[in-house]
C-alpha positions in Angstrom: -18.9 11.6 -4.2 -19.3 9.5 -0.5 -17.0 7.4 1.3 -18.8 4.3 0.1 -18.8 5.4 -4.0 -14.9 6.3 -3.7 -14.1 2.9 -2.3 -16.6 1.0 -4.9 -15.3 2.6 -7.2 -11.7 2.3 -6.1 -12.2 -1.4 -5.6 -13.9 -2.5 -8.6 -11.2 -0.6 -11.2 -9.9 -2.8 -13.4 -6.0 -3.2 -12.8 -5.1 -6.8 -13.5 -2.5 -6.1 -15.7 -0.5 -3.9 -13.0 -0.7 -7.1 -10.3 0.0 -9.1 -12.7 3.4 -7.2 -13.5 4.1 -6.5 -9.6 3.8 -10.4 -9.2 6.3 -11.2 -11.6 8.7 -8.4 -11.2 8.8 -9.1 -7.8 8.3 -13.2 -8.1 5.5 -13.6 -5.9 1.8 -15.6 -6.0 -0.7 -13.6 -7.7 -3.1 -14.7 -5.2 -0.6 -12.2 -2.5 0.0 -9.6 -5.5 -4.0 -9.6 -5.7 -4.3 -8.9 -1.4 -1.5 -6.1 -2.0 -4.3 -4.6 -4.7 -6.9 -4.2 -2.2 -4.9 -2.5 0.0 -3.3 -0.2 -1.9 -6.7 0.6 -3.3 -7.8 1.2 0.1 -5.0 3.2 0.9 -5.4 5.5 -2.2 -9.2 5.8 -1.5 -8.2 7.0 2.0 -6.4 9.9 0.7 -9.0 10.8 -1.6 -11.8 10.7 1.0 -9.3 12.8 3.1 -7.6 14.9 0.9 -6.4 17.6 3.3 -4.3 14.8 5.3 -0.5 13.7 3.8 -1.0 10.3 4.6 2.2 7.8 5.3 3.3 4.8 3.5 5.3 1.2 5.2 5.5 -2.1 3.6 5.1 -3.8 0.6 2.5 -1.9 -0.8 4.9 1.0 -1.6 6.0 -1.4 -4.3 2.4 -2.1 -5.7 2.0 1.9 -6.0 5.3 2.1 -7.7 4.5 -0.2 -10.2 0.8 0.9 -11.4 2.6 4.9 -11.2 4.7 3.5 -14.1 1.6 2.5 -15.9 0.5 5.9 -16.2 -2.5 5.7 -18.4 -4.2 3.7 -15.7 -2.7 5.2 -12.8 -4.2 8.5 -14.1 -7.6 6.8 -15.1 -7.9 5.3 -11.5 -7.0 8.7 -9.6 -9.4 10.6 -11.8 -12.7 8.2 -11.1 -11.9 7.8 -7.5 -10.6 11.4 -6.8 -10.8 13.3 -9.9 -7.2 14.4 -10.2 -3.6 12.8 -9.9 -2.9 11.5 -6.4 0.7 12.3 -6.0 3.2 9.6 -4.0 5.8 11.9 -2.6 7.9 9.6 -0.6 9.2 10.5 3.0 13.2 10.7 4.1 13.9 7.1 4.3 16.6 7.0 6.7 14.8 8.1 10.5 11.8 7.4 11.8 11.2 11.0 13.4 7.7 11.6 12.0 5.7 8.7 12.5 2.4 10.3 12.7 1.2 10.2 9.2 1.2 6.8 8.6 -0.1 6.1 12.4 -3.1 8.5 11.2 -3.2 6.3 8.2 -4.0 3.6 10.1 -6.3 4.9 12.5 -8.5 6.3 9.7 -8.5 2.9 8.0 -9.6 1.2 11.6 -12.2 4.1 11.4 -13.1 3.9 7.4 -13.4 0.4 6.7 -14.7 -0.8 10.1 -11.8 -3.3 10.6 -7.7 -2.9 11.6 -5.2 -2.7 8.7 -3.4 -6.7 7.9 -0.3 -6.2 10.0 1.3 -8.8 7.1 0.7 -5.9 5.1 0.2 -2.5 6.7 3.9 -3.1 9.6 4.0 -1.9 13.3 6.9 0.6 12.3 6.7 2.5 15.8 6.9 -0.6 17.5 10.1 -2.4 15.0 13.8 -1.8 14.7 13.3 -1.0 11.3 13.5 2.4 10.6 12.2 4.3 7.2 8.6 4.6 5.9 9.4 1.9 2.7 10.8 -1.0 4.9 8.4 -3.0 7.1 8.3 -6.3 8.9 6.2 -7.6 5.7 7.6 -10.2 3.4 7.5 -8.8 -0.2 7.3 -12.2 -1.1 4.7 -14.1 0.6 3.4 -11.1 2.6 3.9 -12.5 5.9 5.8 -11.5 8.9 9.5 -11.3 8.2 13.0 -9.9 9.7 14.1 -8.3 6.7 12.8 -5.2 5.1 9.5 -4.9 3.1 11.6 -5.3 0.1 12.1 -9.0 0.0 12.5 -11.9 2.7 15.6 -14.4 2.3 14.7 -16.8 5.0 10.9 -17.2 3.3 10.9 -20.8 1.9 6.8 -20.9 2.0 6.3 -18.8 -0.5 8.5 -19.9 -3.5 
């Protein structure tokens, strides 16, 4: 399979009932739950297009990838049509920020993949933040935006309730 039939294929599976979950689990606009699809569906069609690379994970989409994982009868659908096995998360040590390089790869091969840089409301600068950790991120899990708190939620967000 291309590139180009991975992503298709990646973007056009049916997952409405994940975001939908991940929304209200995490209380935030479907519209935003919907933007955090695509890009964990770019993200996973990354690693199948380059399977031989350990690609890194930052910001709220961790959460996305969490959620559909628990839905494992699509999780396992999706993986197989865009990759044709499982595509394993295996989350990094969470507490240093010693080995950057994955998720900088990541997002050099997503610049050079889909023709366009990564939403930095979505995909964080972590080499460049005082956040350390490959989940937390300078993105609000709320509203997706730029934040000071960790990927995992924003308390000074009043736009997005």
């Amino acid at each position: 399979m291309t590139a180009k039939e991975i992503i298709e294929k990646a973007l056009s599976f049916p997952m409405d009932h994940v975001t939908e979950r991940y929304a209200r689990d995490n209380d935030i606009s479907l519209d935003v739950a919907k933007e955090h699809e695509i890009e964990l569906k770019r993200f996973l069609a990354l690693c199948s297009i380059n399977p031989h690379k350990s690609y890194g994970m930052a910001g709220v989409t961790d959460e996305l990838w969490h959620t559909f994982i628990f839905h494992t009868k699509s999780y396992f659908e999706f993986c197989s049509s865009i990759n044709g096995s499982y595509i394993h998360h295996t989350p990094e040590p969470s507490d240093e920020k010693s080995n950057l390089s994955p998720y900088v790869e990541m997002l050099k091969d997503y610049e050079n993949v889909f023709g366009q840089a990564s939403p930095k409301h979505i995909w964080p600068d972590i080499k460049n933040s005082n956040i350390s950790g490959s989940a937390c991120g300078t993105s609000c899990s709320r509203c997706g935006h730029g934040c000071s708190s960790c990927g995992h939620g924003c308390r000074g967000c009043t736009s997005c309730h």
